[in-house]
N, C-alpha and C positions, 0 to 999 in steps of 0.2 A: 345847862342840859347837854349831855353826851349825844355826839353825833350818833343818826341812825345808821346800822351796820347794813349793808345792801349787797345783799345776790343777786349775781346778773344768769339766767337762765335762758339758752337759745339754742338751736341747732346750729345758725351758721357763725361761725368762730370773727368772722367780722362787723357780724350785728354785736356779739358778744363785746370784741372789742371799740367799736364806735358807742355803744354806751356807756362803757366803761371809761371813754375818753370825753364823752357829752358831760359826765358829771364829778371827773375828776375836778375841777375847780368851784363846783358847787358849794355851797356853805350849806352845813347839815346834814350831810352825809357822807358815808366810806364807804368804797367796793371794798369789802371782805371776801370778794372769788367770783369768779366765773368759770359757769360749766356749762358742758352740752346737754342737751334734752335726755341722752341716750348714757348720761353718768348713772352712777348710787346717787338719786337725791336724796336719799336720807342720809347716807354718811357724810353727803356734803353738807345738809344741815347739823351734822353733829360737829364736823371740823369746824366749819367756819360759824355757825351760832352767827346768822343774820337776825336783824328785825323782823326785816321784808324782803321782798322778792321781787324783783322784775322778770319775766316770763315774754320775750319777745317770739310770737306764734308765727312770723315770718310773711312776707309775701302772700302767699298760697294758704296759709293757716295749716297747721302741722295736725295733723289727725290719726297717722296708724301709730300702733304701740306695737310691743311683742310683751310677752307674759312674763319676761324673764326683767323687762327696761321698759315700761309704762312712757310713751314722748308724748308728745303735743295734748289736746285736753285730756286726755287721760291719766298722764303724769302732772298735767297742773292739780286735777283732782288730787292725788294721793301728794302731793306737794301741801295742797290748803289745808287737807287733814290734818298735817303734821303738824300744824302750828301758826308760823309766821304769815302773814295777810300776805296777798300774790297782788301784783298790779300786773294787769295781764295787755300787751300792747300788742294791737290787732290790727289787719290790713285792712278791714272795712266792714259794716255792721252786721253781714250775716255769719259773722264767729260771735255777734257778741252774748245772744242767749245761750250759745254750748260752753262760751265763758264763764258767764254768772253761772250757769250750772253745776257747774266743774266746782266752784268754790271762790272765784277772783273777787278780790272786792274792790279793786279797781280796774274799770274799760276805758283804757286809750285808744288814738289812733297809734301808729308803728309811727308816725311824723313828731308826735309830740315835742316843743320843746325842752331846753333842759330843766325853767323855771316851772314851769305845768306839770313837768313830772317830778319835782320836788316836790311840789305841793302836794302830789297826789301821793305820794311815796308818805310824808308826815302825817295826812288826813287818814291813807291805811291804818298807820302806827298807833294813831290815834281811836282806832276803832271805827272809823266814819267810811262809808262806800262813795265811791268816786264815780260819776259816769260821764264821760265826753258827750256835748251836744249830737254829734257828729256820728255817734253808736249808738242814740236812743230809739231809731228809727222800729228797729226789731226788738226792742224790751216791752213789751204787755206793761203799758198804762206810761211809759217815760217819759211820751212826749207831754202828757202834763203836768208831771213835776217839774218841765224846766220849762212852764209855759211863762214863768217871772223870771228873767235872767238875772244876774250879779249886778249892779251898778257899776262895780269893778268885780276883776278876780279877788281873791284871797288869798294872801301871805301864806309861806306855810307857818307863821308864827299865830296869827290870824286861827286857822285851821286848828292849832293846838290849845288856843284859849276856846276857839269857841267849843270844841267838843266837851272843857273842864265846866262851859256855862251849861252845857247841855245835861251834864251829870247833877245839875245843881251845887254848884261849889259857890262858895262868895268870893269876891275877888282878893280876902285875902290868903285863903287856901289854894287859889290859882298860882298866887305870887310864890308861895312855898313851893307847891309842885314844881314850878317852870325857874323858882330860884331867879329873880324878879321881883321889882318892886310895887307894891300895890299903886304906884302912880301909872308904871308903865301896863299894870294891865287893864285900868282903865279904859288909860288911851286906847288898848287895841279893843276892847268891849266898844268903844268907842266906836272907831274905826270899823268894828264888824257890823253895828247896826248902820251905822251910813251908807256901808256896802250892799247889806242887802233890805234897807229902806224902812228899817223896823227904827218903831217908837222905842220898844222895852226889849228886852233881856227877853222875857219870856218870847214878843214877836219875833225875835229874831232867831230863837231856836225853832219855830215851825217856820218860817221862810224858809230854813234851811233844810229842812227836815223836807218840804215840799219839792226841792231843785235837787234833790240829793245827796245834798252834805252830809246830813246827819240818818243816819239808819237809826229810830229808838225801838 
C-alpha cells in the first residue's frame, strides 16, 4: 500500500516545521508541503494532491479569516469541502465543536504524539472520525462513546482493516485491497477484537463504532 500523502497546514511556520520533522521518519506517510493558513489552499491542494491534512489551529485556536484568505476554522471548512479528510490538532476542548463543524474528522490535542497522529491520519484516510479522550468534553453525547476505552490503542494497520470489516469485506477482499495475505489479516481481525474485547467481527464493529472509530 502507497504511503499516505500529508499536508501540513498552520499559521506558525515552526509548528509547520516541527510536524513536518515529528513524522519525517514515520512509516506510512510523506509530507507532500507545508503551508500557512493565509496560502491559496486550494491551489495547494491541486499542487501537492495530499490524502489528508493536518491543520494545526495553534495555541490560541486561530479564528479570524478575511474574504479574500479564509485562516483558522473558516479555512478548515472550505479545506473539508475540498476533499481530503483534515485531522484538526487543537489547544484544548473548547475549539473542538467549531472543529467538527468546520468539517475535521479528526480532534487532537496540539501534543499528540507522532504514533497517535499516524494513526489518526490512516483512520481519516480510511473514512473513520478520530476524537481524542481529552476533547470530548465539549462534543454533545462523546463522553459516552468513549465510556469503554481500547484495551490497547490501534495500529494504523489495525485502523485500516478494521474500517474494510466495517464495510463488510471478508478477509479475503481485505488481503487484496491492503495487498496482504489472508493469514496476516486474520491475525490483525484478530488482534482488533482483543483490542477492543469483542467476541465476533460484527462486536467489534459497534465497539468501535460506540468509542468512535467507526462513523457508519
Amino acid at each position: 500500500m502507497n504511503d499516505l500523502r500529508v499536508l501540513i497546514v498552520a499559521a506558525d511556520p515552526l509548528a509547520r516545521a516541527g510536524l513536518a520533522a515529528l513524522l519525517t521518519d514515520q512509516a506510512g506517510c510523506i509530507i507532500v508541503g507545508q503551508v500557512a493558513e493565509e496560502a491559496d489552499l486550494l491551489y495547494a491542494l491541486d499542487v501537492h494532491r495530499p490524502d489528508v491534512i493536518i491543520w494545526d489551529l495553534g495555541w490560541e485556536g486561530t479564528l479570524a479569516s478575511s474574504p479574500s484568505h479564509p485562516t483558522g476554522l473558516e479555512g478548515l471548512a472550505e479545506l473539508a469541502d475540498a476533499g481530503p479528510p483534515v485531522v484538526a490538532l487543537l489547544p484544548d476542548e473548547n475549539q473542538a465543536v467549531e472543529a467538527q463543524m468546520a468539517g475535521a474528522r479528526g480532534l487532537l490535542p496540539r501534543n499528540t504524539n507522532a504514533n497517535r497522529l499516524v494513526a489518526a491520519l490512516t483512520a481519516v484516510a480510511q473514512g473513520l472520525v478520530v476524537l481524542d479522550p481529552s476533547l470530548a468534553g465539549s462534543i454533545p453525547g462523546a463522553r459516552a462513546l468513549i465510556a469503554s476505552p481500547l484495551n490497547e490503542e490501534l495500529t494504523p494497520r489495525e485502523l485500516e482493516v478494521l474500517g474494510l470489516v466495517a464495510e463488510g469485506l471478508p478477509n479475503k477482499a481485505i488481503a487484496r485491497r491492503l495487498d496482504i495475505s489472508e493469514h496476516t489479516v486474520k491475525f490483525h481481525v484478530n488482534a482488533v477484537m482483543g483490542k477492543l474485547g469483542a467476541q465476533s467481527r460484527t462486536e467489534a464493529v459497534v465497539r468501535a463504532t460506540r468509542i468512535g472509530l467507526i462513523l457508519l
